[in-house]
C-alpha positions, -999 to 999 in steps of 0.1 A, spaced: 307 261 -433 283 251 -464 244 248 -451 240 211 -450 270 213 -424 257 244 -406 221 224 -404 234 194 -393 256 216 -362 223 230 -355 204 200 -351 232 186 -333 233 218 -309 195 218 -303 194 183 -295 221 186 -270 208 211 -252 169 194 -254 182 170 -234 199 188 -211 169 208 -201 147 175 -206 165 151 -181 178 178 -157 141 193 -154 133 184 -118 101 170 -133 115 135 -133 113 135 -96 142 132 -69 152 96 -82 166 118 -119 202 116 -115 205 144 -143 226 143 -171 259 160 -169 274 154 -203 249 143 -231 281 132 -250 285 100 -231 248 93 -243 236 79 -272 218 105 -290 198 75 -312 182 64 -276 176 94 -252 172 93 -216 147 118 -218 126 95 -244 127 64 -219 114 84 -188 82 100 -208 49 79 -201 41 54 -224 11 38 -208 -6 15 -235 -36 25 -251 -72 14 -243 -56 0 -207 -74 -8 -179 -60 -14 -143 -80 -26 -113 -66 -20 -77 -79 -40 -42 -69 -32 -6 -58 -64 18 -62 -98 9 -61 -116 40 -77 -152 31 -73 -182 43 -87 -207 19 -94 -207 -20 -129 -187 -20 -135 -188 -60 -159 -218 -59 -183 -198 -42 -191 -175 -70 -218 -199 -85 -240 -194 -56 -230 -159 -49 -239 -140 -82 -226 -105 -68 -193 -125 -57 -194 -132 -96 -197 -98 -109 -164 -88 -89 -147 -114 -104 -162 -107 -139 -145 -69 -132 -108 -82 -120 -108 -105 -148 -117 -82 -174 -90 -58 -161 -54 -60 -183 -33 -59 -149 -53 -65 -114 -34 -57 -80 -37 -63 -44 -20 -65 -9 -9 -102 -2 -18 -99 35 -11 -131 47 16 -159 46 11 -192 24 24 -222 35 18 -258 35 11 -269 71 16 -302 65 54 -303 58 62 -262 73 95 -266 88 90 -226 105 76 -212 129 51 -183 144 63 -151 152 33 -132 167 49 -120 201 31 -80 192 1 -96 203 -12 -96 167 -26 -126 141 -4 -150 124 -24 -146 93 -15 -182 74 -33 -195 42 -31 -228 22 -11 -235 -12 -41 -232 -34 -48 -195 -23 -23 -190 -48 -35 -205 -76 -75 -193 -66 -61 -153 -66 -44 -162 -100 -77 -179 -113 -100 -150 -100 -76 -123 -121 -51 -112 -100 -19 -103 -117 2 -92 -92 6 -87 -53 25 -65 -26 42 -84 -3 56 -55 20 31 -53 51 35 -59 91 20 -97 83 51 -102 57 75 -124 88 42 -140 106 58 -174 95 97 -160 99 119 -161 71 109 -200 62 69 -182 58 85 -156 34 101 -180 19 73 -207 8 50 -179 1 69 -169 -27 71 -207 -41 33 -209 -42 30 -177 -56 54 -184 -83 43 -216 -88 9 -199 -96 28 -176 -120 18 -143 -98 40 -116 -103 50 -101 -64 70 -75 -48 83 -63 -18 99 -91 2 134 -111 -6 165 -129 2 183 -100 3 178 -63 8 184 -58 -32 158 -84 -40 128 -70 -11 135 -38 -35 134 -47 -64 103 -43 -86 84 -75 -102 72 -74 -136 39 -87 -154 37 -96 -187 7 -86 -201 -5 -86 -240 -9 -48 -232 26 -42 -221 54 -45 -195 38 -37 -157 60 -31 -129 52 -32 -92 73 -17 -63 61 -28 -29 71 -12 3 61 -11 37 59 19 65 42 -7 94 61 -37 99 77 -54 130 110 -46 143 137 -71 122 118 -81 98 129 -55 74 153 -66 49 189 -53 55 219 -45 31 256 -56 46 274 -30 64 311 -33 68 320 -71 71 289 -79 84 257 -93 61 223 -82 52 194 -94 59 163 -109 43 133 -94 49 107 -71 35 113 -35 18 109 -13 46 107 27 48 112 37 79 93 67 93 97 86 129 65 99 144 61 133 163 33 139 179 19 178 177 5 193 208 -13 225 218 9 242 245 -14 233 271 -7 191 270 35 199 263 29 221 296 19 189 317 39 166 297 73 193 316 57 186 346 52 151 344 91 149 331 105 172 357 90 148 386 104 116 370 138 131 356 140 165 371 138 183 340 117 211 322 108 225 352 111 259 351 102 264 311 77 248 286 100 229 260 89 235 221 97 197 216 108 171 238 104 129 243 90 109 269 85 74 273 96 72 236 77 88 222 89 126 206 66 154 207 61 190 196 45 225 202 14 229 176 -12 246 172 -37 212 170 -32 179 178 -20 155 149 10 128 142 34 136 118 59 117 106 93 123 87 106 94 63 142 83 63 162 99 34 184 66 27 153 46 21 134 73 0 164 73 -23 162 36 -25 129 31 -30 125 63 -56 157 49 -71 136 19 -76 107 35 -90 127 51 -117 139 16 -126 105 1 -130 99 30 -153 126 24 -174 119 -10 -173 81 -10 -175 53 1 -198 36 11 -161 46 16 -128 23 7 -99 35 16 -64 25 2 -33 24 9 1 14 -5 33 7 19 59 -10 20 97 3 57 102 -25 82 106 -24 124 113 -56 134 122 -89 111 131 -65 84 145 -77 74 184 -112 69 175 -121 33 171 -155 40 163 -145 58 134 -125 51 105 -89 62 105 -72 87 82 -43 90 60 -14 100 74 0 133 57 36 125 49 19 106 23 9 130 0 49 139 -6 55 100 -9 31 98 -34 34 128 -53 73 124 -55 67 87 -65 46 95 -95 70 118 -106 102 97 -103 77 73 -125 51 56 -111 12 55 -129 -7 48 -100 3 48 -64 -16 27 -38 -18 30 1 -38 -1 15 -34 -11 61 -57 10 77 -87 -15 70 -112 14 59 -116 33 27 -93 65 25 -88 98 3 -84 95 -35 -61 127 -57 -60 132 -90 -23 147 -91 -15 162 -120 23 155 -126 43 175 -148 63 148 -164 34 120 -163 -2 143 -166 -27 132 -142 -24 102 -124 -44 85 -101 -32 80 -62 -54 57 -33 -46 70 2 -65 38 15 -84 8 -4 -95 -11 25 -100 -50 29 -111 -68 -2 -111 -103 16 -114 -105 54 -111 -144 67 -116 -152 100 -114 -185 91 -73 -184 110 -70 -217 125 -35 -219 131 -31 -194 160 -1 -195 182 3 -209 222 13 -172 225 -10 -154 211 -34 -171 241 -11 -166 265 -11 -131 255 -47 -129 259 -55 -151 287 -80 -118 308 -96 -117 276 -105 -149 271 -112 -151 313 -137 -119 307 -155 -137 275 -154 -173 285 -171 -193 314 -144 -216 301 -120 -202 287 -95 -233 286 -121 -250 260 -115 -218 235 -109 -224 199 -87 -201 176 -122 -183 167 -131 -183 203 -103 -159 209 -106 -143 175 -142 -130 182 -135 -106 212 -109 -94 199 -126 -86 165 -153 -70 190 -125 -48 202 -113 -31 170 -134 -42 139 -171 -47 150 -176 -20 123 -193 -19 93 -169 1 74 -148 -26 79 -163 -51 55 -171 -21 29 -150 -10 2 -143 0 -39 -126 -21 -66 -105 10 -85 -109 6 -122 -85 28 -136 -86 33 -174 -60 47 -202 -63 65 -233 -42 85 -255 -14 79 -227 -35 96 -203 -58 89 -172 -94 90 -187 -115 78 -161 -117 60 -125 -145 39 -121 -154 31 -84 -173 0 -79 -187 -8 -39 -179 -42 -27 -192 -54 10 -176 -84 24 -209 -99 42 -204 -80 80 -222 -105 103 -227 -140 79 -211 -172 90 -170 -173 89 -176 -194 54 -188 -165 39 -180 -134 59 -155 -115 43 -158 -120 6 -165 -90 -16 -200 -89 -35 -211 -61 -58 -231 -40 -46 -267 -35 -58 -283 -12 -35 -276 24 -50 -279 40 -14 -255 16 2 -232 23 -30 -237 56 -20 -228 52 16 -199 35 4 -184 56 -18 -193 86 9 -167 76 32 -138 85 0 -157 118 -5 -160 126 29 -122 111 34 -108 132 8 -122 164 21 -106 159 60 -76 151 43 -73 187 28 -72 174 -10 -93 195 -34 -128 176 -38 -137 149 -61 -153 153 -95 -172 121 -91 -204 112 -104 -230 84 -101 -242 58 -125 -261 36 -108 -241 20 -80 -205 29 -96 -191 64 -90 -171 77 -115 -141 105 -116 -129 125 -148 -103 138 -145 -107 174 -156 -83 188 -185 
């Protein structure tokens, strides 16, 4: 063998098994199929190339929780300066994300129907919402949430014509279970973005549905379905045997470690808490997904809607907390290829992580972003959503057959979000450099808690450094419960700022 063949084998060799070690090292996440045989590759365009980060330079990327509106809003930036500045920061953003919370129809011409037999809003807004979240910045929205099928499948349906129309990118909810997967992608001047969209609250059916057998799938939203246990100290699992052995005659002569009653599953712990465990099938879907966006994408954002809560979840003075299967969610998800994950549904600020990923560095992950708009301006509210609500109304009204849709939607705002951390929140600016996470910039928004429906419920900039740092309290304080290590964040002005460390 002369050297320059002897070279070439050795670069050949070493290439090979690069690879091999590269794709097969488990830091690609649970979606890396590995590679068996690098042979059947093409050694010109490795896999393992593809899957490394390639975030552009100088990017910026702003995140929002809920956007539940009704009506376009943006006209009322020129008398609302600090509505202006918010908009001045989502528009100066490359990419700008949020949770489409609502369904967007034409009422006029709607040919569908409400659904709200949970007892909960039909959250409905008019065409030009679209066109008002594409002209305040907005690039693209999650459409995976429990308001997705407010409207049925007609709602779903005409919400993604208006938002098309509008030339917003969205995710999460399709004609068919492979379209509710599947990512959406924004062309920016920056780069390719990708969302995935995917939802852990939703009602019952309106998750989308691949064919079994002979029979179809379904459209619907991308759903992941989760099964909650409920951890209890041995002295409530000891009454919850009695109660079982009087109605079904069993557990009465031993404490069971885990059992179920009226539904509900349950197990020995040593404190209370709700877990929850994820179904496999739909993790590798929706990781399967994620690894597709990446190889798709420039970046990956990955979204998810989520009520589910472990600890701090019965108090409805207080806000709620994360619930603690998603730290695995997220974690995973980064490394199967997402660049920023984002958990928005529990209508209060939550926890933020740095995780440091071994395949992607440090990456940025949101257990909770709040509401960013919050319209109580809902006039379309169904017969039986009154019905449903007919002592309420009996209790609040003298009247109560002369009640409009706000005259019902004010005691029941009274009952669950007559708090001010309701209407307080954070746009995320997340910045790139050098491929890398370089800084988050936190900037408090309130959303005008107790000001007429016309304005209540859109964001201004804060200006008041100790309600910014109220604000921005509730993520450190958030982050602690939820056993993450603490933030590095510091304060300039009313902005709070995390580096992540190196």
């Amino acid at each position: 063998m002369n050297r320059c063949t002897w070279l070439a084998t050795a670069v050949l060799i070493f290439a090979m098994t690069s690879t091999v070690a590269f794709a097969g090292d488990p830091r690609f996440g649970p979606a890396d199929p590995v590679v068996k045989d690098t042979s059947r590759l093409d050694p010109k365009r490795p896999i393992g190339r593809e899957l490394q980060a390639s975030v552009p330079d100088g990017f910026t990327v702003s995140a929002v929780g809920d956007l539940i509106m009704s009506r376009p809003l943006s006209q009322h930036a020129q008398a609302m300066p600090s509505f202006s500045a918010v908009l001045g920061i989502l528009q100066g953003s490359d990419v700008t994300f949020g949770n489409l919370e609502t369904t967007i129809f034409d009422p006029r011409s709607f040919e569908g129907a409400p659904y709200s037999w949970d007892g909960d809003w039909t959250n409905a807004s008019v065409p030009a919402v679209a066109r008002d979240l594409k002209a305040m910045g907005f690039s693209l929205v999650g459409r995976a949430n429990n308001h997705s099928l407010d409207w049925g499948l007609e709602g779903m349906r005409e919400t993604a014509k208006w938002l098309d129309e509008a030339g917003l990118a969205h995710a999460g909810a399709g004609d068919s279970h492979r379209m509710a997967r599947a990512p959406a992608y924004f062309e920016s001047p920056k780069g390719r973005i990708a969302l995935v969209s995917f939802a852990s609250t939703f009602r019952p059916t309106s998750e989308s549905m691949p064919p079994a057998a002979t029979a179809p799938g379904r459209p619907g939203l991308s759903a992941l379905h989760v099964k909650t246990t409920v951890q209890l100290p041995r002295s409530a699992v000891e009454a919850l045997a009695r109660v079982q052995c009087s109605l079904h005659g069993r557990h009465c002569n031993k404490v069971p470690a885990e059992g179920s009653l009226f539904g509900m599953a349950y197990r020995q712990a040593d404190r209370f808490s709700y877990e929850h465990t994820m179904d496999p099938d739909n993790l590798r879907e929706i990781y399967g997904t994620i690894r597709s966006a990446q190889l798709n994408a420039d970046f990956v954002i990955v979204a998810i809607h989520s009520h589910e809560c472990s600890i701090g979840c019965d108090d409805e003075n207080a806000p709620y907390g994360a619930a603690n299967f998603l730290k695995q969610l997220a974690r995973e998800a980064i490394d199967s290829g997402a660049d920023m994950f984002v958990v928005t549904g529990n209508h209060n600020l939550g926890p933020i992580e740095i995780y440091n990923s071994p395949a992607r560095g440090k990456r940025p992950i949101f257990y909770g972003l709040g509401n960013f708009f919050w319209s109580d301006v809902q006039e379309l509210l169904p017969a039986d959503l009154f019905a449903g609500n007919r002592e309420l109304l009996r209790e609040t009204w003298q009247d109560p057959k002369k009640a409009t849709e706000y005259d019902l939607t004010a005691p029941l705002n009274k009952s669950q979000f007559a708090h001010a951390f309701t209407f307080q929140s954070v746009i995320a600016e997340v910045r790139f450099q050098d491929n890398q996470l370089s800084e988050v910039v936190l900037h408090p928004v309130e959303l005008g808690y107790g000001e007429r429906l016309t304005t209540s419920g859109i964001p201004r900039l804060v200006a008041a450094e100790a309600t910014a740092r109220e604000i921005l309290g509730q993520v450190v304080t958030q982050t602690a419960k939820f056993g993450l290590p603490a933030l590095e964040l510091r304060y300039s002005g009313t902005r709070g700022i995390i580096v992540p460390g190196r």
